[in-house]
N, C-alpha and C positions, 0 to 999 in steps of 0.2 A: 636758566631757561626763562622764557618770557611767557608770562601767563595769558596775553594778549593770543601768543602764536596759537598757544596749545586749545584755546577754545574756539581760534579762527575768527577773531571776533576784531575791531579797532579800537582804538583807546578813547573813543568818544561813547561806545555803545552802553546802551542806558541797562536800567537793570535786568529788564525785561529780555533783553538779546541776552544777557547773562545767563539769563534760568532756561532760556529757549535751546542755546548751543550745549548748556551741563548736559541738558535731557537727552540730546539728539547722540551726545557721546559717550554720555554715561550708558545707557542701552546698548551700544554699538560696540564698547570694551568692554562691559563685566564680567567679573570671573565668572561668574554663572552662565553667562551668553557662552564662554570660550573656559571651560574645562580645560586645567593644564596648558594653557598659554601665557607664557612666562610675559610676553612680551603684552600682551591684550592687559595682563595684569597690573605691570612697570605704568602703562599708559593709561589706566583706570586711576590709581594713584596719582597723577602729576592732571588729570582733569579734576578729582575731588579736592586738590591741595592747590589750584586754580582759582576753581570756584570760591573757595574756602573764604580765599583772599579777595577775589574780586567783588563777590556778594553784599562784604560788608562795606560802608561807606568809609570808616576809622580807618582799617586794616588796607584800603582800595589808595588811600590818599599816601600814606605810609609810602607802598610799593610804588606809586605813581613819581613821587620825589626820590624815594631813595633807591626804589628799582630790588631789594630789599625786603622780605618779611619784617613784622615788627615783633612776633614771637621767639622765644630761645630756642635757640640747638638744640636738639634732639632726635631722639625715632619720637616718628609721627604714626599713628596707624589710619588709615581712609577708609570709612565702608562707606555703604550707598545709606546715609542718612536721609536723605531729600527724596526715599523712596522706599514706601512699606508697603512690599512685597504679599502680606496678608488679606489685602482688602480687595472686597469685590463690590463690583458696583450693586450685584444684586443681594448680599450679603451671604454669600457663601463664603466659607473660607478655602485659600487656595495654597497648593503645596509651593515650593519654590520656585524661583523664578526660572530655573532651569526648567522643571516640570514644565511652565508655558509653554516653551519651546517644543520643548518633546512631546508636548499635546496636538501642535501644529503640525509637526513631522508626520506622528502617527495618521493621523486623521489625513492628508496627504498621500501618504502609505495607502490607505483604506480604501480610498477612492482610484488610486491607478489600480490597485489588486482586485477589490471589488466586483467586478465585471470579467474577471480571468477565469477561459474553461479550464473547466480540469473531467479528464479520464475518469470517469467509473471505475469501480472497484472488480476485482475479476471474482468470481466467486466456483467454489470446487465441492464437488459430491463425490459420495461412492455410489457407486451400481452393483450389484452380486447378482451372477450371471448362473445357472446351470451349463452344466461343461455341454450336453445338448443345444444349448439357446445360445453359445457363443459358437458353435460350430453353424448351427443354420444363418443366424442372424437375423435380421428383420426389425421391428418397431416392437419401443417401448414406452409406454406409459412412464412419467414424472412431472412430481411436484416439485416447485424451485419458489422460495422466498425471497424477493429481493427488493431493493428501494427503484421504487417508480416515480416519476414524474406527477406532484401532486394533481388531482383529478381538478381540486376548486379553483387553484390558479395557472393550471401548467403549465407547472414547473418556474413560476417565477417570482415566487414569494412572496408579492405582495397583490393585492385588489386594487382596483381605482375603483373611489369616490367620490360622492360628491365633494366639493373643494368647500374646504373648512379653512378657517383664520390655526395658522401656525400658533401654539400656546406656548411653544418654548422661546422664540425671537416676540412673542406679541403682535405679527405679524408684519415685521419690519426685516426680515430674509436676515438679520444680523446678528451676532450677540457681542455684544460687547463686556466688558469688565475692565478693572482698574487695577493696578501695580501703584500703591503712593502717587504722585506729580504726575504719571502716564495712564492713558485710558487705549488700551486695545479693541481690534475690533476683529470678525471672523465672519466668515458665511455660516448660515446656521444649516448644520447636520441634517437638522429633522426634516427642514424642508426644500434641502439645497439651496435656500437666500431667494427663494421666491416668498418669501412670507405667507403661503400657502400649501396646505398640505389635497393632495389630490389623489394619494394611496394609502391604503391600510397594512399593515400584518397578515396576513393570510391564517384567520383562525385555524385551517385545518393542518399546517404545516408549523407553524409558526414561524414563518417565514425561513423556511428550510429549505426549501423546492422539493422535497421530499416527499413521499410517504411510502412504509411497510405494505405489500399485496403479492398475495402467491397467486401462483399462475399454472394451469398446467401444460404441460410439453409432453407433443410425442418425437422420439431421439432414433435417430438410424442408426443400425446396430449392424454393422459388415460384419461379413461371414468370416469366421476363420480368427475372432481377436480373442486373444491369449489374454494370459493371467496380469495386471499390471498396466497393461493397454491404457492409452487415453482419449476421450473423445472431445474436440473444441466443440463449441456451438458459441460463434460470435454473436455479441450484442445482446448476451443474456444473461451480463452480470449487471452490476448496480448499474443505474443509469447514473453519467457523467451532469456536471452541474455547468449552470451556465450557458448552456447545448453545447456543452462537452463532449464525446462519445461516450455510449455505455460500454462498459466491461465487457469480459466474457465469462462463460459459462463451462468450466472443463468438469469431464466424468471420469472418475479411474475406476475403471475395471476389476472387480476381482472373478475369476472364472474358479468356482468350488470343482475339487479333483474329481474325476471318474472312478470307477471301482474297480477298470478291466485295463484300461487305455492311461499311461504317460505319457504326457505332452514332449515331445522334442524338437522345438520349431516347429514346422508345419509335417514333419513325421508323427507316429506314433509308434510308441511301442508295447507290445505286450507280448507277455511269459506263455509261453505253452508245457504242460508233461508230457512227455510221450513213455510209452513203455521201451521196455530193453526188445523185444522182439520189431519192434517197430523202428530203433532205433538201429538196430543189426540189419533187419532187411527190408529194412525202405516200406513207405506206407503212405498213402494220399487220406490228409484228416481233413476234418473241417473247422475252421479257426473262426470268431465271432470278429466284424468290422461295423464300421462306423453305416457300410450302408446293407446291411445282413451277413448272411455266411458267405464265406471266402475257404476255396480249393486250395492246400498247400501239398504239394511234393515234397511228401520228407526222401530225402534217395539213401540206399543201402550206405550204411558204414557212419550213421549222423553220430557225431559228439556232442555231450552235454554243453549247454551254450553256446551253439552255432546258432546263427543270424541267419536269416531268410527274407528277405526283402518283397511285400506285392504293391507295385507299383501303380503309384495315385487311388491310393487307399485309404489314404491319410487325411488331413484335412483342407480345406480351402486355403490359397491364400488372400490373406487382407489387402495384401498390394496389388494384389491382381494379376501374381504369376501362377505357375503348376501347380496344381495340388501335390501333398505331398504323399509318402508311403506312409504304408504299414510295415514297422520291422517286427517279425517274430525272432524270438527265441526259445529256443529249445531247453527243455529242461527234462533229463532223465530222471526216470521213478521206479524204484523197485517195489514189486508186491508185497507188502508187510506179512503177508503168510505164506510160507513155501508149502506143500507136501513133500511125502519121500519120490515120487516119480519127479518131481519139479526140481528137489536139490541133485537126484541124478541125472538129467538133462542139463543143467548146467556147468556142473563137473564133466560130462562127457563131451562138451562145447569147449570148456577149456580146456581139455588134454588133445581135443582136434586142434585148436590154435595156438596150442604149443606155450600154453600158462602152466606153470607150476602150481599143483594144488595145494593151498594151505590151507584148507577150510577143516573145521575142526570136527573132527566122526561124532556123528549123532551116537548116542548111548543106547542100547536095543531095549 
């Protein structure tokens, strides 16, 4: 291979084009630049084992006549001697040379994302409703905590001030630093390479765009929402960063049980006793509902557990159709105390209906 090719350079070029072409390719191949690149690496070696030869005058004249190293056969190993990777210009120390790289990347990264809305956070409450208060429905009173738009910059993290000399470039919008033989340079962070800073930190965020403030809300409450129900109120979760949009705000319902009334969808149902005489020959009661007393028609021959339906008795619906019923059911109850005229009137009831008596002779 010819050492001429590999640094791009003539065979008249003085020392100086030597140290200027290593740099320009040593940078451009190193392992460190190129993680697992076999081939970056192959050719970082035959630039160091170049230079090696061209650099020195003895070594230069050697290869010039016989085309020829003047050193023995061997493994050679190449690192970047001609460059310590330590040294900062302002005397920091600095991690690998790979690290530079990944510092320019990120900071890159930071600045296209930077500036990126992003969605508010949704945020969720419960509400406990009285089975009453979700049947009417109407407004209710709540408090909701959420991140708002800071009041002292808002919402945009930083203040402008008066324009001050950048401390971190010294006011040259630059920062530069040193790798060994090379000197890097970058726009500076703090004040995007204007060498001047003209914003602050927003003391009261810390440059969050944020801040913590509860707020109160009153929330519409439709008629007729059941147990589990949920209510949105858009734009009332966290606010969105960036002028993102803000979140939202959902409520889930619990509705605490009745004492008298089971919910069945938009029915309801409740238990009644009736007695056996009421229950043999038909009887008009009066049953408790949602909006006072309610007429029921029990008719002659009622069985324990027959259903009686009074129509849109029941509750509202949410969606905005029928109300719904009221289902009764019936539940027969015998008197816990007979007398003797009581237990012979019912013996004599069932030997008229053709029951067989097996009830057991009271003792005189």
């Amino acid at each position: 291979m010819d050492f001429y090719v590999i640094l791009g350079l003539e065979r008249g070029a003085t020392l100086n084009d030597i140290k200027r072409a290593y740099k320009r390719l040593a940078r451009k191949h190193h392992p460190d630049i190129n993680p697992g690149d076999r081939l970056a690496e192959q050719k970082f070696r035959q630039i160091a084992e170049a230079y090696e030869t061209l650099s020195d005058p003895e070594r230069r004249r050697h290869y010039d006549t016989t085309g020829s190293r003047d050193d023995e056969p061997g493994v050679r190993t190449y690192g970047f001697e001609g460059f310590d990777f330590n040294v900062s210009v302002h005397g920091a120390d600095a991690p690998t040379f790979g690290d530079l790289f990944a510092d320019v990347f990120s900071q890159r990264d930071a600045r296209r994302g930077g500036h990126e809305t992003g969605r508010g956070v949704d945020l969720h409450q419960t509400l406990a409703l009285e089975f009453e208060e979700a049947l009417r429905g109407g407004q209710r009173a709540i408090t909701v905590t959420r991140q708002e738009h800071c009041r002292t910059c808002h919402g945009l993290g930083r203040l402008h001030v008066s324009e001050t000399r950048c401390v971190h470039c010294h006011g040259s919008g630059v920062v530069k630093w040193a790798r060994g033989h090379m000197v890097f340079s970058k726009p500076c962070a703090q004040c995007g390479g204007t060498g001047a800073l003209r914003q602050a930190v927003c003391p009261t965020c810390g440059g969050q765009q944020v801040e913590i403030r509860t707020e109160p809300l009153m929330i519409n409450i439709p008629p007729g929402l059941a147990d589990g129900a949920r209510i949105r109120i858009a734009g009332k979760g966290h606010v969105g960063r960036n002028g993102g949009a803000a979140g939202d705000l959902y409520i889930d319902v619990r509705v605490r049980p009745h004492p008298l009334f089971v919910r069945d969808g938009d029915d309801l149902r409740l238990d009644i006793p009736i007695g056996i005489h009421e229950a043999a020959l038909g009887a008009k009661i009066d049953v408790p509902s949602l909006d006072g007393t309610a007429r029921l028609r029990i008719p002659p021959g009622t069985q324990s557990g027959q259903r009686f339906r009074l129509r849109e008795r029941g509750l509202p619906s949410p969606r905005g159709g029928p109300r719904g019923d009221l289902v009764v059911e019936v539940r027969l109850v015998l008197p816990k105390l007979l007398d003797e005229r009581s237990k012979e009137l019912l013996r004599e009831f069932g030997r008229l209906n053709g029951v067989v008596d097996r009830s057991v002779p009271t003792k005189p």
